[in-house]
C-alpha positions as CSV (number, residue, x, y, z in Angstrom):
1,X,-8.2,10.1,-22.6
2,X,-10.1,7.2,-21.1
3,X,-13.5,7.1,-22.3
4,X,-13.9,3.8,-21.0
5,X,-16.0,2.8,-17.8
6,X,-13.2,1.2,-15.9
7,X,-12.1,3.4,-12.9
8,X,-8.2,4.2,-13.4
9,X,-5.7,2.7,-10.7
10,X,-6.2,6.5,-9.4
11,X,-9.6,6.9,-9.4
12,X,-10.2,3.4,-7.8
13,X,-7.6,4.7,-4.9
14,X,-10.6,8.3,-4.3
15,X,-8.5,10.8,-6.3
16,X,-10.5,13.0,-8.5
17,X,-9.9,13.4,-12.1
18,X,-10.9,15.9,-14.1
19,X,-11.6,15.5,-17.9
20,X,-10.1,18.6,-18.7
21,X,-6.3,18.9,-19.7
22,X,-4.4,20.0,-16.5
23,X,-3.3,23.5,-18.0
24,X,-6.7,24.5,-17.5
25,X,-7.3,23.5,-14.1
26,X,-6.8,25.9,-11.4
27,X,-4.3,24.9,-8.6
28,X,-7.1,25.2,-6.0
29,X,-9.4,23.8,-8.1
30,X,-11.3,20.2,-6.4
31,X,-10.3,18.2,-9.8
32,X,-6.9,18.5,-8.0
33,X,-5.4,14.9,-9.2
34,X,-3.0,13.5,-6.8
35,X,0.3,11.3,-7.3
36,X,-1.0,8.0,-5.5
37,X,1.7,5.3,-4.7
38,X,1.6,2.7,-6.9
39,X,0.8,-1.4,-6.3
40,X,4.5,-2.1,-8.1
41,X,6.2,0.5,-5.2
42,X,4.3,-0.7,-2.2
43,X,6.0,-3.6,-2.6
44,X,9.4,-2.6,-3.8
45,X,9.5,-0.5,-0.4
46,X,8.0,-3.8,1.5
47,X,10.4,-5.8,0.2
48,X,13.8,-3.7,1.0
49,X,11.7,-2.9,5.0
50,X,11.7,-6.7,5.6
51,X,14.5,-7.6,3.2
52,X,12.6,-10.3,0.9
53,X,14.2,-12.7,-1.3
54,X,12.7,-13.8,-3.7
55,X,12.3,-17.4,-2.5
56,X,10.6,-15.4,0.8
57,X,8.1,-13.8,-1.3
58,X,7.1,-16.9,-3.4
59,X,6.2,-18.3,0.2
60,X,4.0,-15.3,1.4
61,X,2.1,-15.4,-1.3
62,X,2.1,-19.0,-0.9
63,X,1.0,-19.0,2.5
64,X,-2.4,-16.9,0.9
65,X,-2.9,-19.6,-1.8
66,X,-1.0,-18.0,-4.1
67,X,1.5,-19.7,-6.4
68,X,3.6,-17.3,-8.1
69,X,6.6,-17.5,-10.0
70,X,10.6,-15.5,-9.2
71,X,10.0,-14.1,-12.7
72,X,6.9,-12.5,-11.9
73,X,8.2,-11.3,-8.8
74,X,10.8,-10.0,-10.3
75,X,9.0,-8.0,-12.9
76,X,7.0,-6.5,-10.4
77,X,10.0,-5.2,-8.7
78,X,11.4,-3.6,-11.7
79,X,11.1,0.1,-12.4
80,X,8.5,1.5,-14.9
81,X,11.1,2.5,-17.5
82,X,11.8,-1.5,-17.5
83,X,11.3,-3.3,-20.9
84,X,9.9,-6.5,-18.8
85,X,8.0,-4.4,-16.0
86,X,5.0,-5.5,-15.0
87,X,2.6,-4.2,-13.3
88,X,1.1,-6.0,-9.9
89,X,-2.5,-5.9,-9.4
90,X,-5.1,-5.1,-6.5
91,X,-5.7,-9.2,-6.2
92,X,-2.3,-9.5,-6.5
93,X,-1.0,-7.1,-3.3
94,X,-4.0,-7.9,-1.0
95,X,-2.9,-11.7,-1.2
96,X,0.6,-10.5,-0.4
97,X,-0.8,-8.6,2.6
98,X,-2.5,-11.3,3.4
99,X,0.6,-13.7,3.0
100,X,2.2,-11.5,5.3
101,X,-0.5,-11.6,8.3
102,X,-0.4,-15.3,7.7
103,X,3.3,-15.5,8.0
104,X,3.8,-13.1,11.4
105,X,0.4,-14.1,12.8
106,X,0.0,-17.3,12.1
107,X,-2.9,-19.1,9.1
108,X,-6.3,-19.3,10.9
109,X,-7.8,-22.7,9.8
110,X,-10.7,-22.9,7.7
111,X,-11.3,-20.4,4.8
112,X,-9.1,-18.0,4.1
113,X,-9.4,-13.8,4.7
114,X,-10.9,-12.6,1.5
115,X,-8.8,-10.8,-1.3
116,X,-10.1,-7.6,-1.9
117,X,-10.6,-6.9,-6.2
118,X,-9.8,-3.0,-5.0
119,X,-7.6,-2.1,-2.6
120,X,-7.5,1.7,-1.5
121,X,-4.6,3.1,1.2
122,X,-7.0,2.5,4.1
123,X,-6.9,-1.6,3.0
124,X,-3.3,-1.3,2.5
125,X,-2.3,0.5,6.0
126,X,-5.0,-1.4,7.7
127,X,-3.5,-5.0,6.7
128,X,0.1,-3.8,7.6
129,X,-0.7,-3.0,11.0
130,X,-2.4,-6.4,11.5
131,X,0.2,-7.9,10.0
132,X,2.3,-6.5,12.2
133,X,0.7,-6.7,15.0
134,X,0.8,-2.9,15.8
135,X,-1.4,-0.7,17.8
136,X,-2.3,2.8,17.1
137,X,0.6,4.6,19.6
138,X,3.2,2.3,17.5
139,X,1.9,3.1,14.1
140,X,2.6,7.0,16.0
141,X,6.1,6.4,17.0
142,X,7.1,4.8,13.8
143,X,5.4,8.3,12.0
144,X,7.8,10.2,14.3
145,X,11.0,8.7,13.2
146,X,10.4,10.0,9.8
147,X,9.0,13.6,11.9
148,X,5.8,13.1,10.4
149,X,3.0,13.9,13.0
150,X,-0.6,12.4,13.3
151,X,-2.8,12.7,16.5
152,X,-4.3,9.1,17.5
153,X,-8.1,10.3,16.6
154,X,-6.8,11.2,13.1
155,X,-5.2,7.8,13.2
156,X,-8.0,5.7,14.1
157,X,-10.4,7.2,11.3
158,X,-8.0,5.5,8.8
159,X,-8.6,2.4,10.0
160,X,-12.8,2.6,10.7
161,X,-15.5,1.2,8.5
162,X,-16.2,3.5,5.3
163,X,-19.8,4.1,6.5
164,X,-19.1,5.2,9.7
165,X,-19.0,9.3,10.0
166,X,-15.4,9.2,11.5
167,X,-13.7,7.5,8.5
168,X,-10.9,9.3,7.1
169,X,-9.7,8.8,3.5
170,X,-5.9,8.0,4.2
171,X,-4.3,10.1,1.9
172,X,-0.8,9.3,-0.3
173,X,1.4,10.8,2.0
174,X,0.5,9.4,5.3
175,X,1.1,5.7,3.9
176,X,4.1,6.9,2.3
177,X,5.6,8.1,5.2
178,X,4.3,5.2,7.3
179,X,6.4,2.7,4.8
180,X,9.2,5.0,4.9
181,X,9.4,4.8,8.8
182,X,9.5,1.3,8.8
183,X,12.2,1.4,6.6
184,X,14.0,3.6,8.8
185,X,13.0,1.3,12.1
186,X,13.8,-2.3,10.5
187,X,16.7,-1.0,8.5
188,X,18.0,2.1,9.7
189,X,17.9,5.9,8.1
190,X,19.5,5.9,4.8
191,X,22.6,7.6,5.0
192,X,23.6,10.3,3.2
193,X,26.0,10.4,0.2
């Protein structure tokens, strides 16, 4: 157990953990914890959407003032059970996301967007759809081809300020299904074996 004061890559993304073993929680029971996509699989999926090489990746991070190396890269594409896996940090996948709105949108001059220390899903979806240049009825569509449905209110409170009373957390699942419809846009439905 982590008796430490360091938030956990979950609890730094809003899921609640309890300190009690999960035998003894009750399903319905608020100390719920939640599977929450991982840094290291965001960009695995962002990688095969777009279809990244490696030398393509070194330059989005570039173009954020990043230098990085193919070997890094490449450990942070590997899978968990991997020896050499690595994992990729908040720092490190805001300054990709920000390589990538640099990239399709063009570097503003001057100083540069500032990398967020914590990223949570609302940072995450919020920088893909700048970075792509997406409004709220495309982020929709894209949702539908993987016949997941969201509302455009529902939508919208992802993507407000934290203070405001409309914010909505966005939860695992919508930005899961968000990078899987990309997939299925830019690369076509997987097909069945």
């Amino acid at each position: 157990m982590n008796n430490s004061l360091t938030p956990t890559p979950l609890q730094r993304r809003g899921a609640k953990i309890s300190p009690f073993p999960h035998f003894l929680i009750s399903p319905f029971s608020h100390f719920r914890t939640f599977a929450l996509m991982e840094n290291n699989d965001i960009l695995r999926r962002l990688r095969f959407c777009f279809d990244y090489s490696d030398t393509r990746m070194m330059e989005i991070f570039a173009s954020a003032d990043m230098k990085v190396t193919r070997a890094e890269i490449s450990d942070w594409l590997k899978k968990e059970e991997d020896p050499a896996f690595q994992q990729i940090h908040d720092v490190q996948l805001a300054t990709f996301l920000n390589g990538i709105i640099n990239l399709n949108r063009g570097k503003k001059d001057g100083p540069q967007m500032p990398v967020e220390e914590r990223l949570n899903n609302n940072i995450i979806f919020r920088k893909l759809k700048i970075a792509l240049a997406m409004k709220d009825e495309d982020i929709i569509e894209v949702l539908k081809l993987v016949d997941f449905k969201v509302g455009k209110p529902e939508l919208s409170a992802f993507f407000r300020a934290s203070n405001q009373p409309q914010y909505r957390v966005c939860k695992d699942q919508i930005l899961r299904n968000f990078l899987h419809g990309l997939q299925v846009k830019y690369r076509g439905p997987k097909e069945e074996a």
